[in-house]
C-alpha positions as CSV (number, residue, x, y, z in Angstrom):
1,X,-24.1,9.9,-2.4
2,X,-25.8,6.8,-1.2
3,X,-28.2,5.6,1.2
4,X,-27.3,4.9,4.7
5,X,-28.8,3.0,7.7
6,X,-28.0,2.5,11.2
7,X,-27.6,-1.3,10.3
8,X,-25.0,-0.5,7.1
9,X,-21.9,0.9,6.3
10,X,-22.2,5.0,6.0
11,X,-21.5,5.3,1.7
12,X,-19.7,8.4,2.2
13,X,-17.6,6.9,4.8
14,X,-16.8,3.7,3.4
15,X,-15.5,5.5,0.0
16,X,-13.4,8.1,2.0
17,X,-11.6,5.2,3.9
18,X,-11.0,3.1,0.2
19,X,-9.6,6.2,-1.2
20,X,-7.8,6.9,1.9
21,X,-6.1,3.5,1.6
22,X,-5.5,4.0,-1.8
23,X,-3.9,7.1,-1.5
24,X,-1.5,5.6,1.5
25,X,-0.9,2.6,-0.7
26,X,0.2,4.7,-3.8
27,X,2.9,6.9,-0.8
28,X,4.0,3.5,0.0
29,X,4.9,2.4,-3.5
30,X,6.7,5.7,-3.6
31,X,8.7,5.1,-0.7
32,X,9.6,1.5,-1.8
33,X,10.8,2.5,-5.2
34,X,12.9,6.0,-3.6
35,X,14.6,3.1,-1.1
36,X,15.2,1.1,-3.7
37,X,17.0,3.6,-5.5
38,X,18.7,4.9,-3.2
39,X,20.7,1.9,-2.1
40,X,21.3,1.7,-5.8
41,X,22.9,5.2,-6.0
42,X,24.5,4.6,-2.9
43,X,26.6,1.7,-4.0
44,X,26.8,3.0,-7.5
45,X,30.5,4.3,-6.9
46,X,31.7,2.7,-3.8
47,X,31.0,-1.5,-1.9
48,X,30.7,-0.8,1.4
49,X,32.1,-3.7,2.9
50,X,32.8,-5.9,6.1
51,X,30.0,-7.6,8.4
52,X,28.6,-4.2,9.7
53,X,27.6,-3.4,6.1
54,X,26.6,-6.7,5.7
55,X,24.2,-6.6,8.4
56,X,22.9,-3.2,7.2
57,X,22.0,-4.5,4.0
58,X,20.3,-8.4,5.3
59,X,18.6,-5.7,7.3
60,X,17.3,-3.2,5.2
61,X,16.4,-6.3,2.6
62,X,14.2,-7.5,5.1
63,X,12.6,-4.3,5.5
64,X,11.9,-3.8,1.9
65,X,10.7,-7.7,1.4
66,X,8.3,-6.8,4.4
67,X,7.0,-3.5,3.0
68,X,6.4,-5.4,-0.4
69,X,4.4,-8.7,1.2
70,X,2.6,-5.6,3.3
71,X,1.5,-3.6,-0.4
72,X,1.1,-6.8,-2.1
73,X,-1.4,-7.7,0.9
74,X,-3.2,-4.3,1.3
75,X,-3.4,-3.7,-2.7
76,X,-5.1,-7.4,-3.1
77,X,-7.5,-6.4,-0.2
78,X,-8.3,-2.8,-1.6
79,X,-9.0,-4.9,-4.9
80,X,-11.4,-6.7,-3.2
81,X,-13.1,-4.3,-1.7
82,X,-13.1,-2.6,-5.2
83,X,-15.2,-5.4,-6.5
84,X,-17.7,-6.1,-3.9
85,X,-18.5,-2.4,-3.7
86,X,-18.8,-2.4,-8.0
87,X,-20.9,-5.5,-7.4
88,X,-22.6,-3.6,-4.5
89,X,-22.4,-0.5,-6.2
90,X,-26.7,0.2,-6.8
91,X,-27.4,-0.6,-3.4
92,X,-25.1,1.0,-1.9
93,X,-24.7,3.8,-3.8
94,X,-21.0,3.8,-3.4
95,X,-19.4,4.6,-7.3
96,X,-15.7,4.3,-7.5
């Protein structure tokens, strides 16, 4: 896979924990858009109103704007990563 020192990162390790991330990342997304459209579907038919409801909802949008700054932050990170092991790629012998 790649060559591997006691002063550098593993190659087979490194890739396992990118694609590990990515993986998680992609689960996230899922989970974003299912919540998404489940609120939807749940208020398709019927508002549920009055301050409790209200509350639910401020709450669960801050959730959802949290998990979306979280994947936006992770996915630019795993991006970087991306490039400085493409850039890295012949010494490191990590191919992705």
């Amino acid at each position: 896979m790649g060559k591997s020192n006691k002063n550098s990162v593993n190659a087979k390790v490194a890739k396992t924990a990118y694609n590990s991330t990515k993986a998680a990342l992609e689960k996230l997304e899922q989970h974003m858009d299912k919540l998404a459209k489940d609120v939807n579907e749940m208020n398709k038919d019927v508002w549920y109103g009055g301050s409790r409801a209200t509350s639910w909802y401020q709450l669960v949008n801050v959730v959802y704007q949290n998990m979306v700054q979280f994947d936006k932050g992770v996915t630019e990170f795993q991006n970087e990563l991306h490039a400085v092991f493409a850039k890295a790629g012949d010494i490191s012998g990590i191919q992705f």
